[in-house]
Steps between C-alpha positions, in 0.01 A plus 500: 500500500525158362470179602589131387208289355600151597576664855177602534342162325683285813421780776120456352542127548606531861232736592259248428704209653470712847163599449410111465788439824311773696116353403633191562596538826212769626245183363620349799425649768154512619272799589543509844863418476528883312467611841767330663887678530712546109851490546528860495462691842178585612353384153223200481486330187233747401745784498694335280276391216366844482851632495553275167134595407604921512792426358378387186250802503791700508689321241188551298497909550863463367386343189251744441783776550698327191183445270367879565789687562280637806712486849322230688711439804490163622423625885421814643752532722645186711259541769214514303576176394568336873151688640346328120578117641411642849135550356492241293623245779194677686234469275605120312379152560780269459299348279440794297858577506596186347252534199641868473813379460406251205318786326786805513722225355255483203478866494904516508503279207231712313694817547855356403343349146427875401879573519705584120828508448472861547320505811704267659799736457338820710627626787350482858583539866456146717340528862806504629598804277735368285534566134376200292318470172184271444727234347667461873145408643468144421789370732393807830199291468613129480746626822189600666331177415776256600638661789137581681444116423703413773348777737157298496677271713397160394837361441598638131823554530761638229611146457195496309612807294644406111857512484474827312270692765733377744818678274301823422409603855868395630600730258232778592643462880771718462341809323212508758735506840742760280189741438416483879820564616585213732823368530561126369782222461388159423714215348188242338668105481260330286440121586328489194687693226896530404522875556411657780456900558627821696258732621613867628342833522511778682822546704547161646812521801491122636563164402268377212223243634538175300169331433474145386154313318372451233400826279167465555566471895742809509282707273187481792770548734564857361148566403435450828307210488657262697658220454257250293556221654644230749872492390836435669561768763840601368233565171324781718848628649734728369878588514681835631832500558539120469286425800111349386283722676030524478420702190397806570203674366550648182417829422091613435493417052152461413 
């Protein structure tokens, strides 16, 4: 397998953009306030930080897959991973849990300078169990970093997101919802941009639902996020069948 160097140099540079987003925004919040409710069901802020902390564990196994050519999965199995943040949730400080998250970032860092161009080509199987070589690693973890930003639930929003986050995950949408098999049909009117963009998987049967923002605003809106911020209602509305009608919630991404 091969992969494009100046690709990779830019998905380098937004892996450490997030990582500085995420840190940023963990700094934050205080101790105590790990404890209080993420914006993920039944998740405290704690959940989530270790979350990003065993992610980057994991992401480190896979780099140690493409150095030694040894299978190094980056999980177990799926549930090993959910009952590893169960423990860890169980056992860390949020305190401790903020300083962890500082140090696996250094540790990330660490592992990705020992990539080659030859290393950097090998193929490995993500969590999720899709086929990806090292190379693709660099953006799964910026995602990871910007999007559980906003989870913290401080008020980061993806209106905070560069322009070109904002255009890579829009275009990640899509794939995702196709591999799980839902259903789609979104029409995306872009306040900010000239173009705007059809969505559709699955076997969609009804009228499209039109949503209007700003790309930033409609991307959380399909992540699932939300809607950022205090906008126009007819922003936070969309249109079937010519009639405006409450968004619905989108289908589970992320």
């Amino acid at each position: 397998m091969t992969f494009d160097a100046e690709s990779l140099a830019t998905d380098l540079d937004l892996r450490s953009l997030g990582e500085r987003f995420y840190l940023k925004t963990l700094d934050q919040i205080s101790p105590k306030g790990m404890v209080e409710a993420s914006l993920l069901p039944g998740w405290t802020r704690t959940h989530v930080a270790m979350h990003v902390v065993h992610n980057a564990e994991g992401f480190m196994r896979l780099l140690d897959w493409a150095r030694t050519g040894v299978e190094n999965p980056m999980y177990p199995s799926r549930e090993a991973r959910d009952q590893e943040i169960i423990d860890s949730v169980a056992h860390t400080s949020g305190e401790d849990a903020i300083a962890i998250a500082h140090e696996v970032v250094e540790e990330l860092d660490e592992s990705l300078a020992q990539m080659t161009s030859e290393t950097w080509a090998s193929p490995l199987v993500s969590g999720r169990g899709d086929d990806i070589i090292a190379a693709d690693i660099p953006w799964l973890r910026a995602r990871e970093a910007f999007i559980h930003a906003l989870d913290l639930g401080i008020g980061a929003t993806a209106l905070d997101f560069p322009a070109t986050v904002v255009d890579r995950l829009l275009d990640s949408v899509p794939g995702i919802w196709e591999k799980k098999g839902v259903s789609t049909h979104y029409e995306l009117e872009f306040l900010d941009r000239d173009a705007g963009r059809t969505i559709r998987t699955g076997e969609p049967t009804d009228e499209p639902i039109v949503v209007q923002g700003e790309a930033a605003e409609v991307l959380s809106y399909l992540m699932g996020r939300g809607w950022p911020r205090s906008t126009a209602d007819d922003r936070r509305k969309g249109i079937r069948g010519g009639t405006a009608h409450d968004l619905p919630t989108p289908p589970s991404w992320l």
